[in-house]
Backbone as a printed PyTorch tensor [residue, N CA C, xyz], in Angstrom:
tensor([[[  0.8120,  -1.1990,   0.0000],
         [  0.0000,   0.0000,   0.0000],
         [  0.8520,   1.2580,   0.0000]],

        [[  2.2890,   1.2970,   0.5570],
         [  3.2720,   2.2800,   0.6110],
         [  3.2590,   2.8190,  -0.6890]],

        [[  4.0640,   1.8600,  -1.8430],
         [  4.0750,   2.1670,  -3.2310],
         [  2.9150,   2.9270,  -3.9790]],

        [[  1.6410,   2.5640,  -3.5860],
         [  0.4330,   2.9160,  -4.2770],
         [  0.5120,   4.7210,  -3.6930]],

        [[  0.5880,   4.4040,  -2.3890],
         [  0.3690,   6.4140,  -2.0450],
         [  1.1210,   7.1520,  -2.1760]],

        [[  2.6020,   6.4060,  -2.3940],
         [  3.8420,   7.2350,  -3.0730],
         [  3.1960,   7.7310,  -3.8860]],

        [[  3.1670,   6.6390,  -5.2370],
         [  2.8560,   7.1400,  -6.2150],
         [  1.3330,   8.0110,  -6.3480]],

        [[  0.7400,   8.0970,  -5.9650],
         [ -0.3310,   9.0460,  -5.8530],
         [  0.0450,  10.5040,  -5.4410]],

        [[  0.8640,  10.7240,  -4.5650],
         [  1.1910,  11.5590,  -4.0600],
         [  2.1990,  11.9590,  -5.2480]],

        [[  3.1530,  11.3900,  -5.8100],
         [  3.6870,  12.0210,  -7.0910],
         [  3.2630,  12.4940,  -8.4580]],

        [[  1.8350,  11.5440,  -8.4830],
         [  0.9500,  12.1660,  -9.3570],
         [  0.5380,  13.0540,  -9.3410]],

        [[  0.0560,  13.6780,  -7.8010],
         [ -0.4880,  14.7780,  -7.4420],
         [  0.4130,  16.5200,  -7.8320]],

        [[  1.7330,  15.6080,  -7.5800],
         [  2.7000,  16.2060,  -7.5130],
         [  3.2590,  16.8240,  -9.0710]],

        [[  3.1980,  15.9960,  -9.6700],
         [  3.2020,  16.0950, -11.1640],
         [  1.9980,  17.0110, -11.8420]],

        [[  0.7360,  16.9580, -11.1910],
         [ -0.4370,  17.5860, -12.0340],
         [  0.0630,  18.9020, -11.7100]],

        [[  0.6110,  18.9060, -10.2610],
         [  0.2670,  20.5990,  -9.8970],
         [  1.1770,  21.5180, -10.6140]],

        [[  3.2730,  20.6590, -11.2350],
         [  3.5900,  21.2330, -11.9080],
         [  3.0720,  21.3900, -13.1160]],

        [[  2.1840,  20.5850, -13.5460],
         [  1.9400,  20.9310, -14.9740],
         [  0.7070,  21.8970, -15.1560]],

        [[  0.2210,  22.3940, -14.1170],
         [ -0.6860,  23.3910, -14.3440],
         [  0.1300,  24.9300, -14.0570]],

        [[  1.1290,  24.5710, -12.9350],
         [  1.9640,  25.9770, -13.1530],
         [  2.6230,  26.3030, -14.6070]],

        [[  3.0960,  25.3140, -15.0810],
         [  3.6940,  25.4380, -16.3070],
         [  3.1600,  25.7820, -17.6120]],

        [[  1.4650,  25.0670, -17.6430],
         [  0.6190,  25.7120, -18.7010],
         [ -0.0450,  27.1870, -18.1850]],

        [[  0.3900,  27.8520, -16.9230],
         [ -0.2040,  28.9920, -16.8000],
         [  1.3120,  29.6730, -17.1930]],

        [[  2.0790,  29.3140, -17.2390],
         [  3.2340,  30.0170, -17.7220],
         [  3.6040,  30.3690, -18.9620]],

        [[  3.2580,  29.1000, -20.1180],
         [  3.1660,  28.9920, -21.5030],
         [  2.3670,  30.1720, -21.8020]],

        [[  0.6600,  30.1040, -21.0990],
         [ -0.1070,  30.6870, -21.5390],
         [  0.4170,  32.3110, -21.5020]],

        [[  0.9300,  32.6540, -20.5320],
         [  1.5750,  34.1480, -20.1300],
         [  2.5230,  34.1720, -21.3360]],

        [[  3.0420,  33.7970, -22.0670],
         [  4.0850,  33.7370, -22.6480],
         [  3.9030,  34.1740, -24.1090]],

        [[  2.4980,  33.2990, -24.5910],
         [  1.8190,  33.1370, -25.4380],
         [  0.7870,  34.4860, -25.9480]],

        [[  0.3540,  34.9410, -24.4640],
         [ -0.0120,  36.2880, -24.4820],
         [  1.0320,  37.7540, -24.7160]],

        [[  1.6950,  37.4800, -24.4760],
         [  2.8430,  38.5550, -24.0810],
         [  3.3160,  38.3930, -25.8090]],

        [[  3.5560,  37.2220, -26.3680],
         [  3.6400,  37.2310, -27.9120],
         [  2.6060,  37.8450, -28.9860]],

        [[  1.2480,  37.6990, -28.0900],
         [  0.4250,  38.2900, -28.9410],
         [  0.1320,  39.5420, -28.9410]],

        [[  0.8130,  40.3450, -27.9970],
         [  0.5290,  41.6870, -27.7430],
         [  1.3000,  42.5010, -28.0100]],

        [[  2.6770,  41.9320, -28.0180],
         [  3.9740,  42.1480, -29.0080],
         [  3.4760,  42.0580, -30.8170]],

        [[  2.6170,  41.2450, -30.6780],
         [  1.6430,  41.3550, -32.3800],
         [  3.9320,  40.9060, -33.3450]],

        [[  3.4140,  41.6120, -34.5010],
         [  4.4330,  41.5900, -35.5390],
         [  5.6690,  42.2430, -34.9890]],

        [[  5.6410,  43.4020, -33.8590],
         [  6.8860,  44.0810, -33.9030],
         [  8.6290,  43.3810, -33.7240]],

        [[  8.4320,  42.1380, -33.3310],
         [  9.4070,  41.2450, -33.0070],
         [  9.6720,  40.7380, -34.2380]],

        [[  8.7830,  40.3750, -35.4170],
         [  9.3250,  40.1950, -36.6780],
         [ 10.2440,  41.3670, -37.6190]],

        [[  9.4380,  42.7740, -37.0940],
         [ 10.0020,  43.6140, -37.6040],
         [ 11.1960,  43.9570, -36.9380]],

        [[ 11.8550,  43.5660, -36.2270],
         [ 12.9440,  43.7200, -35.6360],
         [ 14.2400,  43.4370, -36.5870]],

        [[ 13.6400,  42.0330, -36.6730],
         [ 14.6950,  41.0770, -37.2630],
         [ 14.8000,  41.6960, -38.4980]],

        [[ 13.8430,  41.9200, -39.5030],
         [ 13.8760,  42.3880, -40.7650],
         [ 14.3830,  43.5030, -41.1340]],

        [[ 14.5580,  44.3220, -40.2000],
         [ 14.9330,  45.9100, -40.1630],
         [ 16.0890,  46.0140, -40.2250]],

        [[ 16.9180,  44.9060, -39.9010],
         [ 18.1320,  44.7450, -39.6940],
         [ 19.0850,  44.9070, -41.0700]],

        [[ 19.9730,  45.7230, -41.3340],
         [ 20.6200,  45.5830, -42.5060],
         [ 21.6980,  44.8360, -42.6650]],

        [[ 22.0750,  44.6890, -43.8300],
         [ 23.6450,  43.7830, -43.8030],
         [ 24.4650,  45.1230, -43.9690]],

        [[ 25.6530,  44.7360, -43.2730],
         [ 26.4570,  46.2050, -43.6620],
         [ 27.6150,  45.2720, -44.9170]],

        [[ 27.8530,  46.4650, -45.8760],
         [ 28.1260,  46.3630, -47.0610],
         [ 29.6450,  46.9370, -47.0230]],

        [[ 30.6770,  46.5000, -47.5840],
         [ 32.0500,  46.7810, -47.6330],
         [ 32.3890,  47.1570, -49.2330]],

        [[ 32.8810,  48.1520, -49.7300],
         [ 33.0110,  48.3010, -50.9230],
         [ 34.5630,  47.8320, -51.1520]],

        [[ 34.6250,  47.6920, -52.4800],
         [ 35.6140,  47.1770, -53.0690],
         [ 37.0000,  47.8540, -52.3320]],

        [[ 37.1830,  48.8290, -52.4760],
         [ 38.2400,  49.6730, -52.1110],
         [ 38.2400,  49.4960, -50.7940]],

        [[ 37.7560,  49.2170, -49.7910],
         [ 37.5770,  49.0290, -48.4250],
         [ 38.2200,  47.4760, -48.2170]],

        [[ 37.5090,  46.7110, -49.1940],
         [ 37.8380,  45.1100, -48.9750],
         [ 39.6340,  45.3630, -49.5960]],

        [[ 39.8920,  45.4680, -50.3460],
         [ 41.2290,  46.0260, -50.9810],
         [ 42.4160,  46.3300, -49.8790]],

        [[ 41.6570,  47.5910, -49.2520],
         [ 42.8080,  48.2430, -47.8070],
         [ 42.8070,  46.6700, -46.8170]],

        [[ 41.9690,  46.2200, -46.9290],
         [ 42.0740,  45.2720, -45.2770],
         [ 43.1410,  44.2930, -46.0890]],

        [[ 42.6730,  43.3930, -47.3730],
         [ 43.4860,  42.9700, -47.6430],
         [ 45.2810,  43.2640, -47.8960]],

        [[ 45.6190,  44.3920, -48.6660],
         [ 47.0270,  44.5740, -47.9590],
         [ 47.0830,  44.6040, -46.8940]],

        [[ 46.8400,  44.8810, -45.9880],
         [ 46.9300,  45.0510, -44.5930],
         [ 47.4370,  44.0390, -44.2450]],

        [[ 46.5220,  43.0170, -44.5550],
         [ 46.8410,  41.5640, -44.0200],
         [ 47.9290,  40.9220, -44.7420]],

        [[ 47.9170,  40.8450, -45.8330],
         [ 49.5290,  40.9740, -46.3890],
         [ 50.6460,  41.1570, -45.6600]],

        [[ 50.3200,  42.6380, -45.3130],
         [ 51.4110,  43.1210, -44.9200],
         [ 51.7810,  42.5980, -43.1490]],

        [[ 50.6020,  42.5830, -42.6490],
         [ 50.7510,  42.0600, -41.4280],
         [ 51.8170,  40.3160, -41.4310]],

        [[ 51.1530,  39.6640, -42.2400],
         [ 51.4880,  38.1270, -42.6440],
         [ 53.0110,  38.2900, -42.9960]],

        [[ 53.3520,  39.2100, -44.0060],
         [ 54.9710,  39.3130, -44.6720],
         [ 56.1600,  39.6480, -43.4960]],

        [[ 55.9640,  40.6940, -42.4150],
         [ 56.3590,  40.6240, -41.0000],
         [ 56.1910,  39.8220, -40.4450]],

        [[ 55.3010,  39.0470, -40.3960],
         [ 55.4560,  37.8080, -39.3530],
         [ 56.5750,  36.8320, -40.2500]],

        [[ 56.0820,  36.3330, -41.6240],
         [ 57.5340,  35.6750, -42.2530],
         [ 58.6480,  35.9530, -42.0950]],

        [[ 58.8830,  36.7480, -41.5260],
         [ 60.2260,  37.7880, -42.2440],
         [ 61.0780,  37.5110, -40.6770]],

        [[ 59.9670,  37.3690, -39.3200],
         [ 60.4150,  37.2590, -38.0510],
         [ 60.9760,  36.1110, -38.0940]],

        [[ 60.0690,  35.4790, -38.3980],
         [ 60.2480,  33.7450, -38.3250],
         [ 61.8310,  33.1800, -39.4120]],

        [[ 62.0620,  34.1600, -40.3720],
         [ 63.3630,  33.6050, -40.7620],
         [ 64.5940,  34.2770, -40.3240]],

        [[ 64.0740,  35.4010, -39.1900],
         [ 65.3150,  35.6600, -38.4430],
         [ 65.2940,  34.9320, -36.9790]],

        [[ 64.3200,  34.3000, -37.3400],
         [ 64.3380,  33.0160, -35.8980],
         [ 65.4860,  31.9400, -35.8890]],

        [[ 64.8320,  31.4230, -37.6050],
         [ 65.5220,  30.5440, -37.4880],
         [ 67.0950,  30.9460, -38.0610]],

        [[ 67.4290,  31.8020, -38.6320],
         [ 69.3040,  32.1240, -38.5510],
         [ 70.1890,  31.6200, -37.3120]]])
């Protein structure tokens, strides 16, 4: 009879989280609907930022040039 009222008592235990939890969904669910579209428009509003040629150009020497100093260390390493 132990086992049987355990488990009853965990059932009990189980319903009551699952009614906190669907009153939580439901809050959640509301709060989405009252927010309506503006959360889509968020995302969409968002631009890509755009690098022009001459911009992509400078970074690349750069990095070149950064990379050709580091070679240049490394074979006065190894001398």
């Amino acid at each position: 009879m132990n086992i049987l009222a355990a488990i009853k008592r965990e059932e009990r235990k189980l319903e009551k989280q699952l009614g906190k939890l669907q009153k939580q969904l439901e809050g959640v669910r509301a709060a989405g609907k009252a927010l309506g579209n503006s959360a889509s428009r968020e995302l969409s509003g968002i631009k890509k930022r755009v690098l022009s040629e001459a911009g992509r150009a400078k970074i690349a020497k750069a990095a070149k040039k950064r990379w050709a100093k580091v070679r240049a260390q490394e074979k006065k390493a190894m001398k």
